[in-house]
C-alpha positions as CSV (number, residue, x, y, z in Angstrom):
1,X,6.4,-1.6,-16.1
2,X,8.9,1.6,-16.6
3,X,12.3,0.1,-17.0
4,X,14.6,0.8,-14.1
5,X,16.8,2.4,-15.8
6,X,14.5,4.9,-16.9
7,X,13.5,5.7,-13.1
8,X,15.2,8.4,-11.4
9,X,15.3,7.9,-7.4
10,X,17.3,9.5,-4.7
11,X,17.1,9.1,-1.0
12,X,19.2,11.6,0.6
13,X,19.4,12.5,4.4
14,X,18.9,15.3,5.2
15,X,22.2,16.9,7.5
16,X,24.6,14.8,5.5
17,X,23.4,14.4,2.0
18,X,21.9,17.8,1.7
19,X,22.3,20.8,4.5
20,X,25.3,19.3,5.3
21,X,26.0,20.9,8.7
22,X,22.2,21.9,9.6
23,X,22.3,21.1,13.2
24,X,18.6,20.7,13.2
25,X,18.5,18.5,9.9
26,X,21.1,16.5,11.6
27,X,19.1,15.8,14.6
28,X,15.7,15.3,12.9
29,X,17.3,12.6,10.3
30,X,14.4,13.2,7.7
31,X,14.8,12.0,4.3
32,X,14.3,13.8,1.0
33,X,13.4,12.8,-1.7
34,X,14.0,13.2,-6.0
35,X,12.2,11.0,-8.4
36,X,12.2,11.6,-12.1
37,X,12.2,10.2,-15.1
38,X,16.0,10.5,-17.0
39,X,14.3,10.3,-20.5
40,X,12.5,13.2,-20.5
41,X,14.8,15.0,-17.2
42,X,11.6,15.8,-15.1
43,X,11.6,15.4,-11.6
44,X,9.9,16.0,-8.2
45,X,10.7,16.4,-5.1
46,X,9.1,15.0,-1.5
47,X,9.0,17.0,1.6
48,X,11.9,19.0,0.6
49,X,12.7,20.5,3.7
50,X,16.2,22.2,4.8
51,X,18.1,22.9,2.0
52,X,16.1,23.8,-1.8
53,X,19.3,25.4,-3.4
54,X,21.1,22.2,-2.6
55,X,17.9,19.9,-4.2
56,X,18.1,22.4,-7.4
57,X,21.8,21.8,-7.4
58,X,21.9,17.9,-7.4
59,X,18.9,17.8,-9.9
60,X,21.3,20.3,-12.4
61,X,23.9,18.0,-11.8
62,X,22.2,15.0,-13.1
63,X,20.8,16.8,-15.7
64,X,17.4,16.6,-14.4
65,X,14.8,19.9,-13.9
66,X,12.5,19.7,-10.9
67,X,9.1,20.3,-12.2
68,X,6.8,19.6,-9.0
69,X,7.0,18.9,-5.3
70,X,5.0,16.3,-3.0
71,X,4.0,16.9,0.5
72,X,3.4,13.8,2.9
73,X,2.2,16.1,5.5
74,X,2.3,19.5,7.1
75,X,4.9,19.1,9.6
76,X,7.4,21.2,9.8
77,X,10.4,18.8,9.3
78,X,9.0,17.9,5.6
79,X,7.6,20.7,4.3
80,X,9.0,23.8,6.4
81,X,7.5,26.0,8.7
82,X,8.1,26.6,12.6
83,X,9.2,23.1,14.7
84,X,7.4,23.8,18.1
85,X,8.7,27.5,18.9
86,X,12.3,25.9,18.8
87,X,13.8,26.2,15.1
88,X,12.1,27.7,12.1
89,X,12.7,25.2,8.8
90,X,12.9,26.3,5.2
91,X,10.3,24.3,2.9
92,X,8.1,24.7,0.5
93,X,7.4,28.3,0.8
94,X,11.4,28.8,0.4
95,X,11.0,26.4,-3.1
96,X,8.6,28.3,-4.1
97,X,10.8,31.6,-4.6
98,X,13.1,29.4,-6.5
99,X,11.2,27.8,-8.7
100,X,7.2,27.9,-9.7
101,X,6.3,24.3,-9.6
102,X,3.1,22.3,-8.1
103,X,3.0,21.5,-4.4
104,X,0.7,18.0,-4.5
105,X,-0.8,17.3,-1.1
106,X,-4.0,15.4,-0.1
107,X,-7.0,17.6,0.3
108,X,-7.5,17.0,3.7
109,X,-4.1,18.2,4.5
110,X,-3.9,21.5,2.8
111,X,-6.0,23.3,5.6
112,X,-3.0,22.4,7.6
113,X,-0.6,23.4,5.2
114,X,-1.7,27.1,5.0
115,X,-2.4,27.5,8.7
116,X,1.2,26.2,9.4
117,X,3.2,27.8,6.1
118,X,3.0,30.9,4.5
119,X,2.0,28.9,1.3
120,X,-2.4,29.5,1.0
121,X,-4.0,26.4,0.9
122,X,-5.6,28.1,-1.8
123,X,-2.5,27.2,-4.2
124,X,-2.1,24.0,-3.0
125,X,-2.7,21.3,-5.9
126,X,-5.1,19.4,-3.6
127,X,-6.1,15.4,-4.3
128,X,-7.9,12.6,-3.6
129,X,-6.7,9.1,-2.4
130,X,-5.9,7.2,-6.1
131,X,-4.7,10.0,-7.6
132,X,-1.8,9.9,-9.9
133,X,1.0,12.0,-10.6
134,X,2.8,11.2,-13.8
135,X,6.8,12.7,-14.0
136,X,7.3,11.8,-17.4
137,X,6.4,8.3,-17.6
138,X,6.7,7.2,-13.9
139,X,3.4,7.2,-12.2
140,X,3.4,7.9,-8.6
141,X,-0.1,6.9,-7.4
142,X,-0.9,9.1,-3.9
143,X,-2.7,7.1,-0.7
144,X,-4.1,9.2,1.6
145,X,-3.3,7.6,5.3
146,X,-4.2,9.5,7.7
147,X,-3.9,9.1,11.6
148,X,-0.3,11.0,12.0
149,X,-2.5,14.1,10.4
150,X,-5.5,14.0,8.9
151,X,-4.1,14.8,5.0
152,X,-1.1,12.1,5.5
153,X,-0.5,10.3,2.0
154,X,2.0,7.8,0.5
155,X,3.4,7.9,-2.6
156,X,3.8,4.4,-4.8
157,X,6.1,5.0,-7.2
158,X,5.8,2.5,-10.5
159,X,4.4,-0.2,-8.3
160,X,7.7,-0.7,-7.0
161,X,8.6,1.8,-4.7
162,X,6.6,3.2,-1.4
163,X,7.7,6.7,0.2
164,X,5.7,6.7,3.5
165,X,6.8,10.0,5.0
166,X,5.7,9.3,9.1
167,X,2.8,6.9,8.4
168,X,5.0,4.0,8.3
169,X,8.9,3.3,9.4
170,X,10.8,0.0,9.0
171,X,10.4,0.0,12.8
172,X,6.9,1.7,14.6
173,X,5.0,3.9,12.5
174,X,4.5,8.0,12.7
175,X,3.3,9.5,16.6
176,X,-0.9,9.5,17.1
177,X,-0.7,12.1,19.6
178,X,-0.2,15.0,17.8
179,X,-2.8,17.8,16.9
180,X,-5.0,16.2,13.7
181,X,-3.9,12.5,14.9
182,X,-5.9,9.6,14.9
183,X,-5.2,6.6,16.4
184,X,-8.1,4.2,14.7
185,X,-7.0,6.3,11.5
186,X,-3.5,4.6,12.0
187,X,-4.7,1.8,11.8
188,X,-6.9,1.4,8.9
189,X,-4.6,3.3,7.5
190,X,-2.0,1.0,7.9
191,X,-3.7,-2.5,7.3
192,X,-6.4,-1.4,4.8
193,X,-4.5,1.8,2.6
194,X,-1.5,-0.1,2.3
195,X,-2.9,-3.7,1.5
196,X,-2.6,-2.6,-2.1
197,X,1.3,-2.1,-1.7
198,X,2.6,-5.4,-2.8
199,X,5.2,-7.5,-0.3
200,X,7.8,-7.0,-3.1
201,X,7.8,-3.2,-3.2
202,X,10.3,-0.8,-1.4
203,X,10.2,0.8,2.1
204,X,11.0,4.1,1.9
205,X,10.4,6.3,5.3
206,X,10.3,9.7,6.5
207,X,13.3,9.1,8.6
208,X,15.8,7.1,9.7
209,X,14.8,5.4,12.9
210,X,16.4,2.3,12.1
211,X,19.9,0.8,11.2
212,X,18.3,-0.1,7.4
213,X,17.6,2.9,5.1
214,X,14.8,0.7,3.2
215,X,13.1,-2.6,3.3
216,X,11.0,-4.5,1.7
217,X,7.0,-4.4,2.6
218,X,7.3,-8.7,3.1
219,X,10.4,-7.6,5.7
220,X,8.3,-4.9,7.0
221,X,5.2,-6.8,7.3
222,X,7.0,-9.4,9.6
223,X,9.3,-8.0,11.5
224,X,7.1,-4.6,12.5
225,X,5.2,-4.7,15.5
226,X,2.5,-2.4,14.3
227,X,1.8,-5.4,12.2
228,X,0.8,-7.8,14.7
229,X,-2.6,-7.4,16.3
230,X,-5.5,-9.2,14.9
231,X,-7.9,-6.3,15.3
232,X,-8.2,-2.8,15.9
233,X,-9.2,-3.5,19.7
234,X,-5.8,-4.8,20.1
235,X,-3.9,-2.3,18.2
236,X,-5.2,0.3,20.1
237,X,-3.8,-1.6,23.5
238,X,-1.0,-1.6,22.1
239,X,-0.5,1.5,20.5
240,X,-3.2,4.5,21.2
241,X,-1.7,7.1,23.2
């Protein structure tokens, strides 16, 4: 196990932390994030939608260097593109111009990706469920959990630590009635993909839909009701629309 001091982490919201005055980002409430590792000053960032410059900016200011970005899916709000005809977000395309780093999605999701940003799927760094990303010496293993989109992944970062973009929240999990969802993919998703995350590791969503920032997974397993059907015949009562 890394010791913590060595891990780099930032949650910052997006409208207050970074594009401060972003009407949409205020709205949205998506989180971004930086993880790194302070001994060697490498870093990456996750669905860094809204503002790059400012990301750059707090990463010089720590002394850190981004060096990668990961993607938890192709909606606009985390990785840029057009949100329904209404706004256009910068993303990853907008990084990209900045600074020539990896974009790390799931395989399944970079299809989606290129139809949906003016980044080709093409130059995507494209992986498999298990796959591991090492900044520095922190491992961020990748779970792919589909059902919001096909390509949807998690990121479990040092075994302590789970960014779940919109596959899971503290409250609910991410919408299954969007183009590429998947109900029964939520749900496997959900109790079979993230069995492996242990109950003492981190929360870390996509947004802030509830009063908390973060939980644990123990808190999360409890008190989340897309936790509490027995089987799949009952979650989808429940929860397919």
């Amino acid at each position: 196990m890394t010791e913590p001091s060595r891990l780099y982490f930032k949650q910052l919201l997006a409208g207050l932390d970074v594009a401060e005055g972003n009407q949409v980002a205020e709205q949205m409430v998506n989180f971004v994030y930086l993880i790194g590792d302070r001994e060697t000053g490498e870093a990456v960032a996750i669905d860094p939608a809204y503002d790059q410059q400012g990301l750059l900016d707090i990463l010089a200011a720590d002394g850190m260097r981004l060096t990668g970005a990961l993607a938890t899916h192709y909606h606009a709000d985390h990785v840029g593109g057009s949100l329904g005809g209404m706004a256009e977000i910068t993303g990853i395309a907008e990084l990209l111009e900045l600074v020539d780093v990896p974009i790390h999605v799931q395989a399944e999701e970079a299809e989606w990706i290129g139809k949906t940003t003016p980044v080709s799927a093409a130059t995507l760094t494209q992986h498999q469920s298990g796959d591991i990303v090492m900044v520095g010496e922190i491992p961020i293993t990748l779970i792919h959990t589909p059902g919001h989109t096909p390509g949807s992944q998690c990121f479990l970062v040092d075994g302590k630590a789970l960014v779940s973009g919109d596959t899971l929240f503290l409250d609910g999990c991410g919408r299954t009635d969007l183009p590429g969802s998947n109900p029964e993919d939520m749900y496997h998703s959900l109790t079979h993909q993230l069995a492996r995350v242990p109950d003492e590791a981190v929360l870390y969503p996509g947004h802030l839909y509830s009063e908390k920032p973060s939980a644990s997974m123990a808190e999360t397993r409890q008190r989340n009701v897309v936790f509490r059907p027995d089987s799949l015949e009952q979650w989808m009562m429940m929860f397919a629309r």
